[in-house]
C-alpha positions as CSV (number, residue, x, y, z in Angstrom):
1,X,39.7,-85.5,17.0
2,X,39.0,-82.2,15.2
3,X,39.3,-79.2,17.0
4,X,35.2,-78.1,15.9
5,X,34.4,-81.7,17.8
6,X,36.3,-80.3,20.7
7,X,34.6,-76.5,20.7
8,X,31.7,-78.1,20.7
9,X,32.2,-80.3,23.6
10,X,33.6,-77.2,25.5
11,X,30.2,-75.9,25.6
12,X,28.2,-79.0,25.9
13,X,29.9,-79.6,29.5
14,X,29.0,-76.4,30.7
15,X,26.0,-76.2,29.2
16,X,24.2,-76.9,32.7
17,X,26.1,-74.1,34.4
18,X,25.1,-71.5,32.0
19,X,21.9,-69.5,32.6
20,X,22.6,-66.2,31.3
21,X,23.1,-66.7,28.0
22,X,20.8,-67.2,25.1
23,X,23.2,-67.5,22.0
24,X,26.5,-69.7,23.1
25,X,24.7,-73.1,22.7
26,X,23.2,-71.8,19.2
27,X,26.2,-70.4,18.1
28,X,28.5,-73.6,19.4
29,X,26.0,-75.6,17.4
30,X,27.4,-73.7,14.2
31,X,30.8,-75.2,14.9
32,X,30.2,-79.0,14.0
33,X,29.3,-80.2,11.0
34,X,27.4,-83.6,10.5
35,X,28.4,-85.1,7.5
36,X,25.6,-86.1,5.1
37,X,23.4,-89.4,5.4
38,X,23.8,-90.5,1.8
39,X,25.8,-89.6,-1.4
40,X,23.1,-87.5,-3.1
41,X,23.4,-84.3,-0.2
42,X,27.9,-84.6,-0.2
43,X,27.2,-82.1,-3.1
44,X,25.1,-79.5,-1.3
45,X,27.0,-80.1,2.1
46,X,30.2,-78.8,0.1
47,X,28.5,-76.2,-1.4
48,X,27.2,-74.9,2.1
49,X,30.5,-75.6,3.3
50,X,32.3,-73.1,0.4
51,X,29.5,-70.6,0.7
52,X,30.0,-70.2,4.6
53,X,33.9,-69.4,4.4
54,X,34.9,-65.9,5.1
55,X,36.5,-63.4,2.3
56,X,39.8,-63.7,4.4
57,X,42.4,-66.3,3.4
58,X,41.9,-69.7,5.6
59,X,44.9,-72.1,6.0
60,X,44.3,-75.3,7.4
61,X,47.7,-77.3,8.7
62,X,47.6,-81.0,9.8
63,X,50.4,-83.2,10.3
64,X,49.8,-86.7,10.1
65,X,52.1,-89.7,11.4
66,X,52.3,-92.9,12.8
67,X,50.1,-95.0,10.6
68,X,49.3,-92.6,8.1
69,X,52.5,-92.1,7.1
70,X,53.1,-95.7,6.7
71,X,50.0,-95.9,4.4
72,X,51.3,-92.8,2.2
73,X,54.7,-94.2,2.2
74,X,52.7,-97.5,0.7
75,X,50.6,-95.6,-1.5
76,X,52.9,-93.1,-2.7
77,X,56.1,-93.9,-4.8
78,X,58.6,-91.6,-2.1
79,X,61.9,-91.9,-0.3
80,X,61.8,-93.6,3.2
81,X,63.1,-90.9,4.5
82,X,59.3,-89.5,5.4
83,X,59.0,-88.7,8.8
84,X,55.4,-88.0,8.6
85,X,53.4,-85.7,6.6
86,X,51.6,-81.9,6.3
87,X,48.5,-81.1,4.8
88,X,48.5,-77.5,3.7
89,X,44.5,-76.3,3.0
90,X,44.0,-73.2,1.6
91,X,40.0,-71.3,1.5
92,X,38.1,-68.8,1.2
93,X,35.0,-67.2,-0.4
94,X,36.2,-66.6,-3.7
95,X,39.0,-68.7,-5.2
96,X,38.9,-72.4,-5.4
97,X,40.3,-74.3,-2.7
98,X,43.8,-76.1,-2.6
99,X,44.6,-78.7,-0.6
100,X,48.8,-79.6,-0.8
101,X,50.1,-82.5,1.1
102,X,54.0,-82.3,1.8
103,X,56.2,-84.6,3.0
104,X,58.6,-84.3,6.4
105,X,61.2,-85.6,5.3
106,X,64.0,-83.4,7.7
107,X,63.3,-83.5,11.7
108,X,64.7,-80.1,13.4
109,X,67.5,-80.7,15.7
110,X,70.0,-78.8,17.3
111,X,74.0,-78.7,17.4
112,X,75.5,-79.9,21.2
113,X,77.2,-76.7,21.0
114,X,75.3,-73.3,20.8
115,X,77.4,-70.8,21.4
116,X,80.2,-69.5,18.9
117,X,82.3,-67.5,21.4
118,X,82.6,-70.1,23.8
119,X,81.1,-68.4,26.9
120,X,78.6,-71.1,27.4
121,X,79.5,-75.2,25.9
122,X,76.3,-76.1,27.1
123,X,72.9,-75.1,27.4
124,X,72.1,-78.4,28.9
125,X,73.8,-77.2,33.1
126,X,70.4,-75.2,33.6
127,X,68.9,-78.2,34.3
128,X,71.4,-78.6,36.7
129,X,69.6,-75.7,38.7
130,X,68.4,-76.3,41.9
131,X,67.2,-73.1,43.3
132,X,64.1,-72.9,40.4
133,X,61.4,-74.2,42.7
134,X,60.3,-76.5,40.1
135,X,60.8,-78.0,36.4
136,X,59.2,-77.3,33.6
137,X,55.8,-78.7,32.6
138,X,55.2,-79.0,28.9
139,X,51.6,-78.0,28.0
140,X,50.6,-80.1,25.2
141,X,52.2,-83.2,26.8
142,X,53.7,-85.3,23.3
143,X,52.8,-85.1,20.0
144,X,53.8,-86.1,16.3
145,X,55.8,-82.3,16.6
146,X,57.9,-83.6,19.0
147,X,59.5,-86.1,16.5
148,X,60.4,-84.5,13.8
149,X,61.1,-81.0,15.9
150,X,62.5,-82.4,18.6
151,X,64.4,-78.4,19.0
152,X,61.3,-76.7,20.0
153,X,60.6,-78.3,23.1
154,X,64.2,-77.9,24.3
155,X,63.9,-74.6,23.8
156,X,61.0,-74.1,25.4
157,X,62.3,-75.6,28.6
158,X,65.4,-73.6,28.6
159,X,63.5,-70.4,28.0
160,X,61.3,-71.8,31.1
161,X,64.7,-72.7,33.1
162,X,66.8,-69.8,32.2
163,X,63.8,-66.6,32.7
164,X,63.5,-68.5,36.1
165,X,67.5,-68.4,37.0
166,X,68.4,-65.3,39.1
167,X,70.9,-62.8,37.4
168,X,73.8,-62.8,40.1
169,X,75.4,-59.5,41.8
170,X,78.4,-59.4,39.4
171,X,78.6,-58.3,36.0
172,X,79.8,-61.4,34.6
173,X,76.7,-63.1,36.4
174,X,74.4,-60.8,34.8
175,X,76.3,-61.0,31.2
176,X,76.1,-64.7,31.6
177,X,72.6,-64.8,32.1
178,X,72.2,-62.1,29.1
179,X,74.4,-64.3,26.5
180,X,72.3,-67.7,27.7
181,X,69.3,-65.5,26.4
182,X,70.5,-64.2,24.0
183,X,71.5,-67.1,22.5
184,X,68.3,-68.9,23.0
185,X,66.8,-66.1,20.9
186,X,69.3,-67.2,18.0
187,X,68.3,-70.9,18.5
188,X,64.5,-70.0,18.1
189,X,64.8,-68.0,15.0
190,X,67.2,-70.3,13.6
191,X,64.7,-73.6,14.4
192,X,62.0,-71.0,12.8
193,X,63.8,-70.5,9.2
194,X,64.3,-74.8,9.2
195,X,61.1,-75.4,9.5
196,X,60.1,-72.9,6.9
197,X,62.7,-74.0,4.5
198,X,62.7,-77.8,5.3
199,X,59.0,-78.1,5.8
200,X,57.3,-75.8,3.5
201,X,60.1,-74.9,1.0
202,X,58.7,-73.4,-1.8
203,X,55.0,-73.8,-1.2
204,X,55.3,-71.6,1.8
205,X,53.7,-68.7,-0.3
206,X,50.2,-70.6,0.4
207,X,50.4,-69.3,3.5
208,X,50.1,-65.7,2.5
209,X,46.5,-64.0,2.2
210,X,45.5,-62.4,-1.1
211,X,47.3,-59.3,-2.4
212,X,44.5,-56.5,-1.8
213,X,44.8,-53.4,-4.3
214,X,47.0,-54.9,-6.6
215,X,45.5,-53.5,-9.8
216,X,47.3,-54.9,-12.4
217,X,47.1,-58.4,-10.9
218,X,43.9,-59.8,-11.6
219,X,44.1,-58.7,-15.6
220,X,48.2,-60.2,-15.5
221,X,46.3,-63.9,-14.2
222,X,43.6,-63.7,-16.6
223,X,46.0,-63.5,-19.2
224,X,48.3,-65.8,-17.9
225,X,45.5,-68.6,-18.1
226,X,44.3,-68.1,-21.3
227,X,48.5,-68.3,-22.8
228,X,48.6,-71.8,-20.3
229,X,45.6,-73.2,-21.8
230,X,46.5,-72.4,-25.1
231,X,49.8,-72.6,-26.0
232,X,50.6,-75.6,-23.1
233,X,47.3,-77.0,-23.4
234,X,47.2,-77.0,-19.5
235,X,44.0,-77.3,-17.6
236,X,45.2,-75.1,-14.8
237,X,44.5,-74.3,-11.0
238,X,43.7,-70.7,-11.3
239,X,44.0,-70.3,-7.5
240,X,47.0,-71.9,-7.0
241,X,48.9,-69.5,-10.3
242,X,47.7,-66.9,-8.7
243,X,49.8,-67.5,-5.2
244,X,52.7,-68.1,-8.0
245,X,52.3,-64.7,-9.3
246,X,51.6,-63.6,-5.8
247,X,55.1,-64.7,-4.6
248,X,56.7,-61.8,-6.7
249,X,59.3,-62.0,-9.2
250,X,62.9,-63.3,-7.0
251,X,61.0,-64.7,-4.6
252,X,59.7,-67.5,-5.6
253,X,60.6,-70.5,-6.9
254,X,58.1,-72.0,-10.0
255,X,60.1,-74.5,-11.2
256,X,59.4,-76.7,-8.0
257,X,55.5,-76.1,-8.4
258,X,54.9,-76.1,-12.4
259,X,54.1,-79.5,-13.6
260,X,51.6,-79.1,-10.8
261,X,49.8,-76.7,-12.3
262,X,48.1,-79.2,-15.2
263,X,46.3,-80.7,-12.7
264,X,42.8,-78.7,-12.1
265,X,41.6,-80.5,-9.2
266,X,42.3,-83.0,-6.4
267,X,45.5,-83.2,-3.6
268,X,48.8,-82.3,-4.6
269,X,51.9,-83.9,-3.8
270,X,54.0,-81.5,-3.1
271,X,58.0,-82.1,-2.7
272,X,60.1,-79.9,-0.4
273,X,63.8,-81.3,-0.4
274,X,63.8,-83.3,-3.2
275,X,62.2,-83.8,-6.6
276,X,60.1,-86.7,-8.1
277,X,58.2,-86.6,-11.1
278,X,56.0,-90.0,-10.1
279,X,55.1,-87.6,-7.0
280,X,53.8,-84.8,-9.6
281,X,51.6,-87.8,-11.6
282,X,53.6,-88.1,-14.2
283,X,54.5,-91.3,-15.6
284,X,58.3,-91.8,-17.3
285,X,57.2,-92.1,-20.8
286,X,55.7,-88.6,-20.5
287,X,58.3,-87.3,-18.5
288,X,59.7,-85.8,-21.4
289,X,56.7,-83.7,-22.3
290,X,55.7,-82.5,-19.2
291,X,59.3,-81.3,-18.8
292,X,58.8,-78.7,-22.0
293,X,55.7,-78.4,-21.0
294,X,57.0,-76.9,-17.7
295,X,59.6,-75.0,-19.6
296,X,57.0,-73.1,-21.5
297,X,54.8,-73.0,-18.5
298,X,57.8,-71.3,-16.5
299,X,58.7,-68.2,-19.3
300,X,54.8,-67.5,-19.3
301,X,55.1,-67.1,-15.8
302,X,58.2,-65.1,-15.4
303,X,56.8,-62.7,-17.9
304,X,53.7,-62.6,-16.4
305,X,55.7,-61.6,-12.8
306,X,57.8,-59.0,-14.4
307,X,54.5,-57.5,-15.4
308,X,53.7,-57.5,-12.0
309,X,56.8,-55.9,-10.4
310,X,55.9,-52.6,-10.2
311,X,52.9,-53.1,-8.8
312,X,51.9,-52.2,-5.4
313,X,49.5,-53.8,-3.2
314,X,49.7,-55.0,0.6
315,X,48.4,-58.5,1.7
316,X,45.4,-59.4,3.1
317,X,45.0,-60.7,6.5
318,X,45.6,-64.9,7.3
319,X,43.6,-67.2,9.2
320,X,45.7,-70.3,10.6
321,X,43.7,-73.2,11.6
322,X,46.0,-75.5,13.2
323,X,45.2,-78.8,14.7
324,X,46.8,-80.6,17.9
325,X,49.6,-81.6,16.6
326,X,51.3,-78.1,15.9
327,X,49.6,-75.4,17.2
328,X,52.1,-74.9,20.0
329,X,54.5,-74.1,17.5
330,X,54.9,-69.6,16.6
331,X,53.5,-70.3,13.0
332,X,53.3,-66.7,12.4
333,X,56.9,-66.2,13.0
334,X,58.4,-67.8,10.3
335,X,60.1,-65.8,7.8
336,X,57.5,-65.2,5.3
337,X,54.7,-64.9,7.8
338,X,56.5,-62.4,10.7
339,X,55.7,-59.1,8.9
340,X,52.0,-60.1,8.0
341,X,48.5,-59.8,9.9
342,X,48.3,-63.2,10.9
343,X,45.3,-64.8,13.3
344,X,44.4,-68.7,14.5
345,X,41.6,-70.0,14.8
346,X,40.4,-74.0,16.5
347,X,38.3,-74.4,13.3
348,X,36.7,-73.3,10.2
349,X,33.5,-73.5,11.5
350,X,34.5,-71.2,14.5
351,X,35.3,-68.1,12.3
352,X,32.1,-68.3,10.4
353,X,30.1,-68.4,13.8
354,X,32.3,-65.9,15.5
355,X,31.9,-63.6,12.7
356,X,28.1,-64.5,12.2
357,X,27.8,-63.8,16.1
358,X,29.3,-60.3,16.3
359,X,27.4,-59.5,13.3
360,X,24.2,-59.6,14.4
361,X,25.0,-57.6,17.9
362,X,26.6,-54.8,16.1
363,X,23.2,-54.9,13.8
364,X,21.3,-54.7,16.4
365,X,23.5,-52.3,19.2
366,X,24.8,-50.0,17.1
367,X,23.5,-50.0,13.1
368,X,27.1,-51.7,11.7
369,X,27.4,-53.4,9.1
370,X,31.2,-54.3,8.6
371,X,32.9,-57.2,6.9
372,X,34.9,-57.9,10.2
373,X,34.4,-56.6,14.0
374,X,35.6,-53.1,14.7
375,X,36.4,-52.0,17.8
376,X,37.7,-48.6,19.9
377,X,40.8,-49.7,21.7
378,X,40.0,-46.0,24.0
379,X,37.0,-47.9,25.4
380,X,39.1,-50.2,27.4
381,X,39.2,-51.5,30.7
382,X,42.9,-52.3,32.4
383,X,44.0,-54.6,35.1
384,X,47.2,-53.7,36.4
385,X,49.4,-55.9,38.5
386,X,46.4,-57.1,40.4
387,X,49.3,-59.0,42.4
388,X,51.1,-56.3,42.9
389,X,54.4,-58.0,42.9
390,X,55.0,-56.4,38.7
391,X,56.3,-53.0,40.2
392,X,58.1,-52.3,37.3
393,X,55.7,-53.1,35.3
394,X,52.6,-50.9,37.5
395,X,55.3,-47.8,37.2
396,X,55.5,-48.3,33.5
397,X,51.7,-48.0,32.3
398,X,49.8,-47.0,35.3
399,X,50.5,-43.1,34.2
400,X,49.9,-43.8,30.7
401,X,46.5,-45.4,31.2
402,X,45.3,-41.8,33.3
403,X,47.5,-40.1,30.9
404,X,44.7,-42.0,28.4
405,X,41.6,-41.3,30.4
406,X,41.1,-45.3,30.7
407,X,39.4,-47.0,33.4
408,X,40.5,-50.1,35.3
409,X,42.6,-51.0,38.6
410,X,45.8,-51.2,39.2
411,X,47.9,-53.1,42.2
412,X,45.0,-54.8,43.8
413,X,43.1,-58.0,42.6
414,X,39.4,-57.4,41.2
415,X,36.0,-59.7,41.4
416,X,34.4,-61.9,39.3
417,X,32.0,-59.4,39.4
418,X,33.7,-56.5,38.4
419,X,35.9,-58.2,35.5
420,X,32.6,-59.7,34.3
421,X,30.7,-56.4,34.0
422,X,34.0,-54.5,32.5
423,X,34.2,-57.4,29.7
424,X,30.6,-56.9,28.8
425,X,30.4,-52.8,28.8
426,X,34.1,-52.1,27.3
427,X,35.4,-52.6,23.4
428,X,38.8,-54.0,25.2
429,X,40.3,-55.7,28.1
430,X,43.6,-55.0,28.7
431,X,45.4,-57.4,31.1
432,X,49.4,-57.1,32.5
433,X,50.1,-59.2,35.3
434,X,50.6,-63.2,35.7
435,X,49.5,-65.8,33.9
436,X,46.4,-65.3,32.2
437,X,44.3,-63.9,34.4
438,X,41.9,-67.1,35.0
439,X,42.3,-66.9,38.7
440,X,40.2,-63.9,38.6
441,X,37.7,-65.1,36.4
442,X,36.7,-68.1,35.8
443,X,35.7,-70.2,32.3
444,X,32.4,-70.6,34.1
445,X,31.4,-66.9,34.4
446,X,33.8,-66.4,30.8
447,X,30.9,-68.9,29.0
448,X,28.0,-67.0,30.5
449,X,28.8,-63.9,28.5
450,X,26.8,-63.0,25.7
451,X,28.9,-60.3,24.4
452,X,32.7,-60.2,25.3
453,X,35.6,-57.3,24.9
454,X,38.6,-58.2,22.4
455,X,41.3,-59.3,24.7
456,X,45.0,-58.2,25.8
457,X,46.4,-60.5,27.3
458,X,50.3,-60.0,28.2
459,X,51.1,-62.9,31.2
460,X,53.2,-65.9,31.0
461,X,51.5,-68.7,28.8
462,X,48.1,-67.1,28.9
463,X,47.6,-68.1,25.3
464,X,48.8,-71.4,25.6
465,X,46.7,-74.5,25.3
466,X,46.7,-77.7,27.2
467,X,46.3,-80.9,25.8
468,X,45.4,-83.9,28.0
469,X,45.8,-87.2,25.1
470,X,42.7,-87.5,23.4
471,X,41.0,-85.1,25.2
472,X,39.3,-81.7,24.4
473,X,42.2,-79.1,24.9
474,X,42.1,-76.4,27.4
475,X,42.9,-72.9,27.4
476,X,42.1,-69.1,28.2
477,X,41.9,-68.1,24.5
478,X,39.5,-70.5,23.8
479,X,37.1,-69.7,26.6
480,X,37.5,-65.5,25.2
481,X,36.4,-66.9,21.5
482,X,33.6,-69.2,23.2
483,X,32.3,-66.0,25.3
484,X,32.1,-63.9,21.6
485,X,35.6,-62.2,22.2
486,X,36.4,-61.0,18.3
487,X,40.4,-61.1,18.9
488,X,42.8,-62.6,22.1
489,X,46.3,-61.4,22.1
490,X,48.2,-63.6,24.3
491,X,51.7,-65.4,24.5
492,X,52.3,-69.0,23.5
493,X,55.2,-69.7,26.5
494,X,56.5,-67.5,29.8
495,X,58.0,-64.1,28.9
496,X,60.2,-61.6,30.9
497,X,58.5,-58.8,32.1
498,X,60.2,-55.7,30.8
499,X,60.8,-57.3,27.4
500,X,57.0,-57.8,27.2
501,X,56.3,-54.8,28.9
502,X,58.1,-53.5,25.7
503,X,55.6,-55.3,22.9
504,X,52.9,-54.5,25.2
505,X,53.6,-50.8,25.1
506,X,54.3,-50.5,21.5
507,X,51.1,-52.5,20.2
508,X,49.1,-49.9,22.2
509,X,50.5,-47.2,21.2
510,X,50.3,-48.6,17.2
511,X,46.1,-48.7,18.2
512,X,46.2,-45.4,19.6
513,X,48.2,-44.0,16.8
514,X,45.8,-46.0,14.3
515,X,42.4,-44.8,16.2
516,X,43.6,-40.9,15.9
517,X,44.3,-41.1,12.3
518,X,40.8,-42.7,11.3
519,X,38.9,-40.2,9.5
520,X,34.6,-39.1,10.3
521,X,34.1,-40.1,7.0
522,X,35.5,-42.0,4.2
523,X,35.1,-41.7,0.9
524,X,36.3,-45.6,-0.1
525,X,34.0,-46.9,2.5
526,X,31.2,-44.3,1.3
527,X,31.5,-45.7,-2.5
528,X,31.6,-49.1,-1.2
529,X,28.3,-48.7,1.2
530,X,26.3,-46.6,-2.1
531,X,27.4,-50.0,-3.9
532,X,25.9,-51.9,-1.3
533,X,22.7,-49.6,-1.1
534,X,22.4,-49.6,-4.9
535,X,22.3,-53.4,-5.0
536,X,25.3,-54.0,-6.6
537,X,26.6,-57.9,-6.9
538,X,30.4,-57.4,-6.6
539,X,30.0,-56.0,-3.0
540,X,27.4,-58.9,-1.3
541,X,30.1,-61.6,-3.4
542,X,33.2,-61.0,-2.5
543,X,32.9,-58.2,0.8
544,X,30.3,-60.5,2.6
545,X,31.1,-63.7,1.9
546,X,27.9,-63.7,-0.7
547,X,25.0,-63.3,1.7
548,X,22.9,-60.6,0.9
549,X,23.1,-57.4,3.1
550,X,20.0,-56.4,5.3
551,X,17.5,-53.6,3.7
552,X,18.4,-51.3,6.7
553,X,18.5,-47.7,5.8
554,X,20.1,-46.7,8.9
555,X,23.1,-49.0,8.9
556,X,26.7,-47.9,8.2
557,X,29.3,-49.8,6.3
558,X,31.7,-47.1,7.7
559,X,30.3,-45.7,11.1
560,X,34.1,-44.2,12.2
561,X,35.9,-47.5,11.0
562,X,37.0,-48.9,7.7
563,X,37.6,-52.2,6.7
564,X,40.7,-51.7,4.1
565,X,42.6,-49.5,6.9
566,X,45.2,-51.6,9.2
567,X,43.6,-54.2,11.8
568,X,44.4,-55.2,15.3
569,X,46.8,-57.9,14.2
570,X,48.6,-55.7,11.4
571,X,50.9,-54.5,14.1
572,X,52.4,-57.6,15.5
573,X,55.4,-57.4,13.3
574,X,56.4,-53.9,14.5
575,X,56.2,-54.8,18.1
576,X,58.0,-58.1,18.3
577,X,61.1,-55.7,16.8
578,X,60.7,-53.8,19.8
579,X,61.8,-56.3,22.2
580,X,65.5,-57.0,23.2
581,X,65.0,-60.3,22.4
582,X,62.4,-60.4,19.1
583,X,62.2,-63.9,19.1
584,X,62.4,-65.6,22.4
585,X,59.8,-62.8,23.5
586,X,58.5,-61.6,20.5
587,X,57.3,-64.4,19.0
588,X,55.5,-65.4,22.1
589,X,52.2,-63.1,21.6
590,X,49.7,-64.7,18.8
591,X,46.2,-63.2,17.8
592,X,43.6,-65.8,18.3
593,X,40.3,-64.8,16.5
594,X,39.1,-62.7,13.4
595,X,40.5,-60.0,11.3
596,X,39.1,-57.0,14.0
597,X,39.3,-52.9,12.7
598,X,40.0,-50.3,14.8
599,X,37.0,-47.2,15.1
600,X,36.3,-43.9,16.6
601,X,33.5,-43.8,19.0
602,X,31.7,-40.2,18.4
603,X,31.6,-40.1,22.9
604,X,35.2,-40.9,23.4
């Protein structure tokens, strides 16, 4: 069931509770779409489709088993060894769309023994614990993920066992407990560089966004295709050599992807650990050929990227949308993806209505027109240890947030009524305590919000989403992004508190730092809004996803904000380094939600 299907359902179950809103049921209505009645409308209905996608880089990732990988495995000349299948998509408002379907042909597993210094021979004794209180229930109950990465879930429920196992009076209690940790921390990042190598291999550069202020490479790629066409006589996917180029000269690897590139249109079948050419479309008698062709194909490109190399640019922000089957698992921590701005979404259609949604309020609230929601991260509301059980924690922040001049309570638990007015009035809600926060406000009063803060959310689990077999799934994140929250930050799995406390700290502290060093007025943003003003095409095409802006004279395409500076989500990679243990608590805390600035309110 596709995740749009299951947004939409969301809302249409608590559709007769909601009488305060105006906007969710329109807006939820934006996340399906009904596929045509006949033939003659597919070709507009795709249009509409590509025409609604944002300017940001979409990645859509589906794996697919049981019975569809026993028809590929018919259809498709390929090893038996295939597990089950990913489909990598890749949109967005100006480059054609590539669709890549790879096969699994490695399942992640772990050695019995985990530790090289022999301290611990097995994690497998905290199970043995019987002081926990109770095991560990897996969220999203058992899915195709669960066969071919069978490590993930282990770890998981050690992390769960061990953050739940006391430390013991004596030091070698305590450095026992530390080494178990520590060495789940290993495990996770080393399960994370599998998947990426076994899984993805070298077509993990689709998962990048676009290089942004890269000056040199859009001339390099026009070039490129004109020498392909010519002198290969290649009909070439210009979107797909352009993530070649993109992957930078060392880093990746062409020669798995080049006789790929002939083909301008359709699926391709991509191979990971092995290579064969039926799998690219090519027949034996032409095997020949296509390998000079590739040859050729492959010096173009290398010249090409050492045109690029000295060329400086930064990446554009990435939209996951991941279905059932894998979104438990910390995409955004692989390798490639750990130091970028990375959000997930439930669907395409979400982002477009989220985005369309927050739009039109800022249009009419405040006169701003930007490309993606802004927000002041001084305007903030906190809730501090409302169980007041997170001492540590209370000590840690309480000052700071005074220290700050923010608003909010700390050590006591709040009302409905009070969290629902502070996420209405306030650009961010900044929550430390457990879980995530739902037993202080419910998804009822969450879904009768027309306007809602972006979202902090730093308790065990709170972004993690529950999935009951075929039904819709469940989860906090999804009711923020239903109630028009722009961005959720919130963990995947149960953290430890002072290592959290730690990424907590330092992403607020990045915002801050970010907020002070926006300028009043900016002379990128000034050009860009005279463009707009003046009429100019390039702007509406590739800055607002091709929709013409609003004759407004009073709206700002600045207002205190820029949309090229760094976003919410640009500083996840510098705060997961700032825990003891980067991956076991670092990789925990996602964004869910949109590419969201950071501005300067003129009253704060």
């Amino acid at each position: 069931m596709s995740w749009r299907f299951k947004a939409q359902d969301i809302v249409d179950t608590e559709a007769s509770h909601v009488t305060g809103s105006s906007c969710i049921n329109t807006e939820a209505g934006k996340l399906i779409r009904i596929s045509p009645e006949s033939i003659k409308d597919l070709e507009q209905f795709v249009k509409d489709f590509l025409l609604s996608l944002p300017c940001t880089t979409v990645i859509c990732v589906t794996l697919l088993g049981g019975a569809y990988t026993s028809l590929l495995q018919e259809l498709l000349p390929l090893p038996s060894c295939v597990h089950a299948w990913m489909m990598l998509s890749r949109f967005n408002s100006i480059n054609q769309p590539i669709v890549v379907l790879l096969p699994v042909n490695a399942v992640l597993q772990e050695d019995a023994d985990y530790d090289d210094d022999g301290a611990i021979t097995s994690f497998r004794e905290l199970r043995e614990i019987k002081d926990c209180g109770k095991n560990w229930h897996c969220p999203w109950g058992s899915t195709i993920a669960d066969d071919v990465a069978p490590a993930f879930k282990l770890i998981m429920e050690d992390n769960y066992l061990s953050s739940r196992s006391s430390y013991g009076d004596s030091l070698g209690q305590r450095s026992l407990w530390w080494n178990r940790r520590t060495n789940l921390d290993q495990r996770l990042c080393e399960f994370l560089r599998k998947l990426e190598d076994s899984w993805l291999g070298p077509w993990k550069y689709m998962l990048l966004g676009e290089w942004s202020n890269c000056k040199n490479l859009d001339t390099v790629h026009k070039k490129l295709v004109r020498d392909l066409k010519c002198k290969c006589k290649a009909n070439i996917n210009e979107s797909l050599l352009r993530i070649v180029l993109g992957g930078l000269k060392g880093a990746f690897k062409g020669e798995e992807c080049i006789a790929q590139l002939c083909f301008k249109k359709g699926c391709y079948v991509g191979t990971v650990g092995y290579s064969d050419n039926s799998s690219c479309g090519t027949s034996s008698e032409a095997s020949n050929g296509v390998e000079r062709l590739s040859e050729l194909a492959l010096q173009l490109i290398h010249e090409a990227v050492d045109e690029l190399e000295e060329d400086s640019g930064h990446r554009e922000p990435t939209i996951l949308v991941l279905d059932c089957e894998v979104q438990m698992l910390p995409w955004e921590n692989i390798p490639i993806l750990r130091n970028h701005e990375v959000y997930r979404m439930p669907s395409v259609g979400s982002i477009a209505a989220t985005l369309e949604r927050i739009h039109r309020h800022e249009q009419l609230v405040k006169g701003l027109l930007a490309t993606f929601p802004l927000i002041d991260p001084l305007d903030a509301f906190y809730l501090l240890n409302p169980s007041g059980d997170l001492s540590e924690t209370q000590l840690l922040f309480e000052d700071w947030f005074r220290d700050q001049n923010l608003v909010g309570k700390a050590g006591s638990a709040p009302t409905a009524e009070e969290l629902t007015l502070a996420l209405k009035s306030h650009d961010l809600f900044i929550y430390l305590g457990h879980g995530s926060g739902s037993q202080y406000i419910s998804r009822h009063d969450l879904l009768k919000l027309e306007k809602c803060a972006a979202t902090f959310l730093m308790g065990c689990s709170s972004g993690s989403l529950s999935l009951n077999g075929c039904y819709i799934p469940q989860g906090t994140p999804l009711s923020y992004l239903l109630a028009g929250s722009p961005v959720i930050v919130a963990n995947l799995w149960d953290v430890t508190d002072k290592d959290i406390d730690r990424f907590g700290k330092t992403m607020l502290d990045a915002w801050l730092r970010e907020r002070s060093s926006v300028p009043v007025g900016c002379d990128q943003c000034s050009s860009v809004q005279d463009e707009a003003k003046n009429g100019r095409g390039k702007v509406n095409k590739k800055r607002m996803s091709r929709k013409k802006l609003p004759e407004t004279s009073d709206i700002s395409l600045c207002n205190n904000g820029c949309d090229h500076r760094p976003k919410l989500g640009s500083f996840m990679g510098q705060a997961r380094e700032a825990c003891k243990l980067p991956f076991l608590i670092g990789a925990a805390p996602v964004c869910y939600g949109v590419p969201t600035g950071i501005r300067r309110k003129p009253s704060l």
